[in-house]
C-alpha positions as CSV (number, residue, x, y, z in Angstrom):
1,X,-91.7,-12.9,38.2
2,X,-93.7,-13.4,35.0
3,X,-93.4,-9.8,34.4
4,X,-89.6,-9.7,34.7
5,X,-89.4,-13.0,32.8
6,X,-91.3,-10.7,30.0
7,X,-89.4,-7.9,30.4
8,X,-85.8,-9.9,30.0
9,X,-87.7,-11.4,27.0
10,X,-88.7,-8.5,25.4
11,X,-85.0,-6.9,26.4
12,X,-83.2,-10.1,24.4
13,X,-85.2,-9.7,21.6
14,X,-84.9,-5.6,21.3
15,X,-81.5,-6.3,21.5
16,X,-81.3,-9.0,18.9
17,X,-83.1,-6.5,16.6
18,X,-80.8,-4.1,17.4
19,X,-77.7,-6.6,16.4
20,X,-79.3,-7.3,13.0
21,X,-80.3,-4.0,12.0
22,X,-76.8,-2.6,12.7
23,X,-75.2,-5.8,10.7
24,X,-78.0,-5.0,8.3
25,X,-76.6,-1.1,8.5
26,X,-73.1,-2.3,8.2
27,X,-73.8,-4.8,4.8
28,X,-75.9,-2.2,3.4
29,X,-72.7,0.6,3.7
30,X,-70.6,-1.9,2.2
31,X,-72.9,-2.8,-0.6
32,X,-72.9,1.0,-1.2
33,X,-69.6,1.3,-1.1
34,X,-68.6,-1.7,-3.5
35,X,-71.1,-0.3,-5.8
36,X,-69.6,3.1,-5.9
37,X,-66.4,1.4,-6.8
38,X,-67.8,-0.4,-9.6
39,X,-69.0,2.8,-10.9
40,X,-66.0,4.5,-10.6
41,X,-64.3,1.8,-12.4
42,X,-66.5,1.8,-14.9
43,X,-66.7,5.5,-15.9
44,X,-62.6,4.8,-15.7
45,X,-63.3,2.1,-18.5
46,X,-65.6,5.1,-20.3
47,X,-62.9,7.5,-19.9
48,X,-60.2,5.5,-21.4
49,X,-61.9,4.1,-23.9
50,X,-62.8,7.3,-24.9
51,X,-59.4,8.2,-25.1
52,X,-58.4,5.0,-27.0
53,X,-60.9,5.6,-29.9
54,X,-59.5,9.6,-29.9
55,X,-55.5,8.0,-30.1
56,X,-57.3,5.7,-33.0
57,X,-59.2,8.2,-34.8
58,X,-55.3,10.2,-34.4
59,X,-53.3,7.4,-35.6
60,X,-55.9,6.4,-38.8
61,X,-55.4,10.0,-40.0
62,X,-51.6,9.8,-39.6
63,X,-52.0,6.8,-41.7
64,X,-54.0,8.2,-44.2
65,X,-51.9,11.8,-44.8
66,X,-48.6,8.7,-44.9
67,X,-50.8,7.5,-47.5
68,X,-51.3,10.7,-49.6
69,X,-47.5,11.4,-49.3
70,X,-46.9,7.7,-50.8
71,X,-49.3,8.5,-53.8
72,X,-47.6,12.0,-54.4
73,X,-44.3,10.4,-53.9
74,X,-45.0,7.5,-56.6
75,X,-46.7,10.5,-58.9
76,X,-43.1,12.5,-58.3
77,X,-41.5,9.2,-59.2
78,X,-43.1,8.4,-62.1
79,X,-43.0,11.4,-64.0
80,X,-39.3,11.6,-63.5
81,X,-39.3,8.0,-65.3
82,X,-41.0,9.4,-67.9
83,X,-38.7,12.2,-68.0
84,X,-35.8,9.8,-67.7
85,X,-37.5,7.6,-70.3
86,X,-37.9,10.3,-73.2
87,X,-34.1,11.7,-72.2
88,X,-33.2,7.8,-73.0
89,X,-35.2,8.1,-76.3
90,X,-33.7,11.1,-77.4
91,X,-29.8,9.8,-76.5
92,X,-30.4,7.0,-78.5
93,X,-31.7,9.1,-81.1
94,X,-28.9,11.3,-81.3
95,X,-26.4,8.1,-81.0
96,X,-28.0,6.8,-84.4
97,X,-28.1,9.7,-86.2
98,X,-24.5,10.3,-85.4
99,X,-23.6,6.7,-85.9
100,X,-25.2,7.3,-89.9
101,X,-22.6,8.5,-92.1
């Protein structure tokens, strides 16, 4: 009776170690798992940021050829003041020399 008392022992404990190493199996796949979804996410977090800095890098070059336009546009402007400047000059000019008897 010892013997069997041993054996059903033995049995409960076998089967005990079989409980926690398949609980054991079972948090380990979903550690696994959660870990390949962090990873995921981040290399989604990698990607888009990589995409973010290209649409910056994009945008601060649209910025700067809006820029170049703006100081050819002011150039453009300005020497058509001057232009508009010595026509003025040379109206008034006329105006007092014809205005002199």
């Amino acid at each position: 009776q010892d013997l069997d008392s041993e054996s059903q022992r033995l049995k409960a404990e076998l089967d005990h170690r079989a409980q926690t190493q398949k609980q054991l199996q079972q948090v380990t796949e979903q550690l696994e798992k959660e870990q390949r979804g962090r990873a995921a996410e981040r290399e989604d977090g990698v990607n888009a940021n990589h995409k973010l800095s290209l649409e910056v890098a994009q945008f601060k070059q649209s910025v700067q050829q809006l820029q170049l336009q703006v100081e050819a546009k002011h150039a453009e402007i300005n020497a058509k003041s001057e232009e508009n400047l010595e026509q003025t000059l040379k109206i008034e000019q006329l105006n007092s020399d014809i205005a002199q008897p």
